[in-house]
C-alpha positions in Angstrom: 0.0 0.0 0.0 1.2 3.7 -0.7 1.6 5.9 1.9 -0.8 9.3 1.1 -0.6 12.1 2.7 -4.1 13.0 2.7 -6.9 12.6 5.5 -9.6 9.7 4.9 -12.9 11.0 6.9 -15.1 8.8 6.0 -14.5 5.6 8.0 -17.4 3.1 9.4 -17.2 0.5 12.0 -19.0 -2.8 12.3 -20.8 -1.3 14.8 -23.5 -0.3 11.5 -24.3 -3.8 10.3 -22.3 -3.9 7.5 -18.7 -3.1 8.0 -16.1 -5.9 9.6 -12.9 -6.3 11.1 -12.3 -4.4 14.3 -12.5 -0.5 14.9 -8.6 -0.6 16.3 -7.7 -2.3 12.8 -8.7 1.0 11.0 -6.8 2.9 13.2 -3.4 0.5 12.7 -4.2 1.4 8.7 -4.1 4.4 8.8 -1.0 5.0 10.2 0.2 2.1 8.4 -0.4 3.9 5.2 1.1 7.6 7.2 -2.1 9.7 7.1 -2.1 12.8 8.5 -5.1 12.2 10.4 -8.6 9.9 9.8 -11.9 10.3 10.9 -15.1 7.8 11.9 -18.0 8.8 10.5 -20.5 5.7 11.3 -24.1 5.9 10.1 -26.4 7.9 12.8 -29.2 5.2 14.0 -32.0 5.4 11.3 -35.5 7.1 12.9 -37.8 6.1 10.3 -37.1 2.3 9.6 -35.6 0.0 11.5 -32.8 -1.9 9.6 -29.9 -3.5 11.9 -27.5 -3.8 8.3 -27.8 -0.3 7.6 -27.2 1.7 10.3 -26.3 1.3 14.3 -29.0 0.7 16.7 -30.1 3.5 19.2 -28.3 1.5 22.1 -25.2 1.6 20.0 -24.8 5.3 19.6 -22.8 6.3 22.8 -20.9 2.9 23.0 -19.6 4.0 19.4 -19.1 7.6 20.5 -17.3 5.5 23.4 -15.5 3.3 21.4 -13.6 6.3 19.2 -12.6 8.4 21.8 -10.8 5.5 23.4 -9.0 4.8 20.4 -7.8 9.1 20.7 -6.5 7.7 23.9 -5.0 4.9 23.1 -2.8 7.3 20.4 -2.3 10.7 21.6 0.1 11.2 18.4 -2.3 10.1 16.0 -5.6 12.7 15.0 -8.5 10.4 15.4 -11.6 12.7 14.6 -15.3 11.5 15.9 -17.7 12.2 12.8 -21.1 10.6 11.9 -23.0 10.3 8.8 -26.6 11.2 8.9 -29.2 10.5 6.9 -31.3 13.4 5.9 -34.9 12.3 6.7 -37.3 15.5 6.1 -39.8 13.5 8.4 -37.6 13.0 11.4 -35.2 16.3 11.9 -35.8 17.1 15.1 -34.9 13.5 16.4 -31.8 14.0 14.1 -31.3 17.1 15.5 -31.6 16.0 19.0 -29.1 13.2 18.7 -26.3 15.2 16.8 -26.7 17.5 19.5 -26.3 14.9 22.3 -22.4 14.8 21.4 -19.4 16.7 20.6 -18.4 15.5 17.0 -15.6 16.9 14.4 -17.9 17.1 11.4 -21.1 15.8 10.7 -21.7 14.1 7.0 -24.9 14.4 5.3 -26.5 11.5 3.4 -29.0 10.7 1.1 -30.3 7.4 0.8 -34.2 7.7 0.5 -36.3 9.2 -1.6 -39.4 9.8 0.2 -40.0 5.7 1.3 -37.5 4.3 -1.6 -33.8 3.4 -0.1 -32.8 4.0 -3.9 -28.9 2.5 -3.0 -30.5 -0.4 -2.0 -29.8 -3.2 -4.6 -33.1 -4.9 -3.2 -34.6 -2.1 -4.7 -32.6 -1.0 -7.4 -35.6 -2.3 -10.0 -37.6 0.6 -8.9 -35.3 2.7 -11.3 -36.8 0.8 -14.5 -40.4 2.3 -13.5 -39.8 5.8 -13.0 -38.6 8.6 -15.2 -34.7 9.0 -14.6 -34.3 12.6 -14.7 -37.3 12.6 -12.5 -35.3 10.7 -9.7 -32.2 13.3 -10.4 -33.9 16.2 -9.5 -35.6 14.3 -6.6 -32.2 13.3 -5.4 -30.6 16.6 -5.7 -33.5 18.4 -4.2 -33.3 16.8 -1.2 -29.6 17.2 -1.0 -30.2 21.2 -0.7 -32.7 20.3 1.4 -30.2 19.0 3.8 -27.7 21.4 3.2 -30.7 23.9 3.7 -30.8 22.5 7.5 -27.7 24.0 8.7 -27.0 20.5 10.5 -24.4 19.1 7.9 -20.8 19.6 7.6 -20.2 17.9 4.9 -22.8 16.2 1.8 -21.1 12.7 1.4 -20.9 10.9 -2.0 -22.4 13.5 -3.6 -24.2 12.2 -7.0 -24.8 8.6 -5.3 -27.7 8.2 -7.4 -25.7 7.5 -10.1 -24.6 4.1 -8.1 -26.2 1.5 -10.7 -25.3 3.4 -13.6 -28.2 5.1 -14.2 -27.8 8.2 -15.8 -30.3 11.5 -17.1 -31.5 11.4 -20.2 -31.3 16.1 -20.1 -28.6 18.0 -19.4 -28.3 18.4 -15.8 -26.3 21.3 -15.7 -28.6 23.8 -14.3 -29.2 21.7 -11.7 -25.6 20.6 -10.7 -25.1 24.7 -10.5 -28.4 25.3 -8.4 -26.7 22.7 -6.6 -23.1 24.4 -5.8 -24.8 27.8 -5.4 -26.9 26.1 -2.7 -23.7 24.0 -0.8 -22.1 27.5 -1.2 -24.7 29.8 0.4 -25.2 26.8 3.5 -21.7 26.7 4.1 -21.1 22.9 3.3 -18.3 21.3 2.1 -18.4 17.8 0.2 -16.6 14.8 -0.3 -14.7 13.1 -3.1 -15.9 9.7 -2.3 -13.7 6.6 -3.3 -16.5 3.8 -2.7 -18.3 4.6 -6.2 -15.0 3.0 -7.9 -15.8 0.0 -6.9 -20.1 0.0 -7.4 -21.6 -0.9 -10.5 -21.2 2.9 -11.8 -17.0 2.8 -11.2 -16.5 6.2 -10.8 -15.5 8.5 -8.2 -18.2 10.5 -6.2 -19.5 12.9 -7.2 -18.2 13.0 -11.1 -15.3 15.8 -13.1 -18.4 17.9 -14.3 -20.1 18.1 -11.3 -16.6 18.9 -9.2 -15.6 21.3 -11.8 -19.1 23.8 -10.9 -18.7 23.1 -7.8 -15.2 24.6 -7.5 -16.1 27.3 -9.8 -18.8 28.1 -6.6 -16.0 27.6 -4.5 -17.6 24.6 -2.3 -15.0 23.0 -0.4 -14.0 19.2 -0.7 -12.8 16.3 2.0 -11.9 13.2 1.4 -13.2 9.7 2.1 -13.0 6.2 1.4 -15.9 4.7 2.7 -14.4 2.3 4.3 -16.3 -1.0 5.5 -13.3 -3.0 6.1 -9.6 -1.6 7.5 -8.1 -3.3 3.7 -10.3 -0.1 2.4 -8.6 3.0 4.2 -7.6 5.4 2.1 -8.3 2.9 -0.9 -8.0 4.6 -4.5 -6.6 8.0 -2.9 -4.3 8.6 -5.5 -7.4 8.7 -7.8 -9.4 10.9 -5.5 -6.6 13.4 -5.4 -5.8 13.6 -9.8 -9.8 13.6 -9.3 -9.1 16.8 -7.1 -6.3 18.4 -9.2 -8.4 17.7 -12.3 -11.3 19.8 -11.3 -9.0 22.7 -10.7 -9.0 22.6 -6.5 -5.5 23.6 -4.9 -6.9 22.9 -1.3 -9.3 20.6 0.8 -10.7 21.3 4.0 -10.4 19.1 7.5 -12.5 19.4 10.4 -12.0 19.7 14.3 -14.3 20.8 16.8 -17.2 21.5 13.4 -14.3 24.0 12.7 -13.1 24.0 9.2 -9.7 24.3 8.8 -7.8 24.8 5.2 -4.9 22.8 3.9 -3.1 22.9 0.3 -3.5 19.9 -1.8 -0.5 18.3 -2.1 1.3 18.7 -5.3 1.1 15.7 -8.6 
């Protein structure tokens, strides 16, 4: 493995139903692979299904919360940042709200993974793409993304064009959108992530996609970086694509996160 001298924020643990190894195992990658610093960010317990293999249970919220800051302990020379990514759930804010609240995280990922009742990332329910208009489900997608960003609870909007997981793609150009978009990630103050995990989905690109992270430095929305990592094999997987993915779009910095504070860095050179 390479060493890479960026931060990978976007770490889960098995403690979500669908991740393995142990959460000290992602640690030892990390600074295997010399990071400058990682960061958890474990899905927030769903409030509107309940799903053990997507997300942690309710119980399991402070003993994860409990588990990381034992691990900053553990190595005091070693930046181990506590995130979480929530799902955006228009139904169920103030509970989300409530429960972000209840703890002292570094950044706070936004997610979307339903649209209205549909978990569209699902591949138990990818079929539902074959019965409704494409374009249709972009805008619905993308809506509710400023509608998270709207919310002023997000650090950070994860895997930005997820939707495109399966490989479905809009038939218009999607342009306007992508720059209502940036405009609105701007305005909210939220940052996003170039996301390694769509590399390795049925799509195989990087989240979100060149044309979309070209507007979206052109608004000057900030980016992190993330694996997605469900196994410690994953940290910091494909970074060396994430950051040409970076360079390509134009961006000469990225952003980390301590305390909700953003704090620039330069993107390291080719």
């Amino acid at each position: 493995m390479d060493m890479h001298p960026l931060p990978d924020f976007h770490i889960h643990t098995p403690l979500c139903g669908h991740a393995g190894g142990e959460i000290e195992e992602y640690v030892l990658a990390a600074r295997e692979l010399g990071l400058p610093e990682m960061g958890f960010a474990d899905h927030l317990p769903l409030f509107h299904i309940e799903d053990p293999t997507l997300a942690m249970s309710h119980d399991d919220l402070p003993l994860y919360v409990r588990q990381v800051e034992e691990l900053q302990q553990k190595y005091p020379d070693f930046p181990i940042r506590l995130g979480i990514e929530a799902d955006y759930i228009s139904t169920h804010m103030d509970d989300i709200a409530r429960a972000l609240a209840s703890y002292e995280f570094d950044y706070i990922y936004g997610s979307v993974h339903f649209i209205e009742s549909w978990g569209f990332d699902q591949a138990r329910f990818k079929f539902e793409f074959d019965r409704r208009d494409i374009d249709d489900v972009y805008e619905s997608y993308f809506g509710l993304v400023m509608d998270a960003a709207r919310t002023g609870l997000y650090d950070i909007m994860t895997h930005l064009d997820v939707v495109k997981k399966y490989g479905h793609r809009p038939v218009q150009d999607m342009t306007g959108l992508y720059r209502e978009v940036a405009r609105t990630l701007k305005k909210s103050n939220v940052a996003i992530e170039l996301n390694a995990s769509g590399l390795h989905k049925p799509v195989g690109e990087i989240y979100p996609s060149l044309e979309i992270l070209r507007i979206m430095n052109e608004y000057g929305v900030p980016i992190t970086f993330g694996s997605d990592a469900h196994k410690p094999s994953q940290v910091a997987r494909d970074f060396d694509r994430l950051h040409r993915h970076a360079r390509g779009a134009g961006y000469t910095d990225y952003v980390t996160f301590r305390g909700r504070e953003r704090i620039p860095r330069p993107l390291p050179a080719e």
